[in-house]
N, C-alpha and C positions, 0 to 999 in steps of 0.2 A: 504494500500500500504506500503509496505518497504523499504528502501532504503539500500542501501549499500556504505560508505562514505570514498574516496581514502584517503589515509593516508601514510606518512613515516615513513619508521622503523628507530626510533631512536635511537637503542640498543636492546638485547634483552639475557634474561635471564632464560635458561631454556626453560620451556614451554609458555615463555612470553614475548611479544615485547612492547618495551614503541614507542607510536606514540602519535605525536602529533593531535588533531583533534580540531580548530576553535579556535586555542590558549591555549587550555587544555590537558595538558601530560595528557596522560594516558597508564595503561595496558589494555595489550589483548592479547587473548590466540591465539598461533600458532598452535596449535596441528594438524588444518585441512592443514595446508601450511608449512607442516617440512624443506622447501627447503630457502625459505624465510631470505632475508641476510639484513644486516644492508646498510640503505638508499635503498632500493626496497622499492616499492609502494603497496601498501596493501589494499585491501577493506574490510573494517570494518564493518559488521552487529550484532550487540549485544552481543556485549564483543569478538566476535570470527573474525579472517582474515580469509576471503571463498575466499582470488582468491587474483593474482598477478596481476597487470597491468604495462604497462610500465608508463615513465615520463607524456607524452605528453599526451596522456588519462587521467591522473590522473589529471594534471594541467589545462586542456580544463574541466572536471568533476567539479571541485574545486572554478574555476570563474564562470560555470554556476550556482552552490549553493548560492554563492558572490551576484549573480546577483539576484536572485530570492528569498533571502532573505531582498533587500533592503537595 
C-alpha cells in the first residue's frame, strides 16, 4: 500500500517546494503540480506533489496519521 502524505508548501524554488512533513523540512519536486503556490496543501508521495488538496482535507488527513500513529 502507498500513501500519499498532505503537506504545506513552504517556499518553493524552481522545480522545488520545501514542505514540511512530521516536523522535517524537506524538498520535493513540483514538476507534476506547476500550478502549486506557496502555503497550498500538497500531497507528497516519494519525493514528488501528485495533487493539490484544500486546508480542511489536509488537516482532517494529518490528525488521522496523528492518531494512528500513536
Amino acid at each position: 500500500m502507498c500513501l500519499a502524505v498532505p503537506s504545506q508548501v513552504k517556499s518553493i524554488e524552481g522545480p522545488y517546494a520545501e514542505v514540511e512533513i512530521g516536523g522535517v523540512s524537506r524538498n520535493v519536486s513540483i514538476i507534476l503540480t506547476p500550478d502549486v503556490k506557496v502555503g497550498d496543501y500538497i500531497l507528497v508521495h516519494t519525493g514528488y506533489a501528485i495533487g493539490v488538496v484544500d486546508e480542511d482535507e489536509a488537516q482532517a488527513t494529518i490528525k488521522l496519521f496523528n492518531e494512528l500513529s500513536g
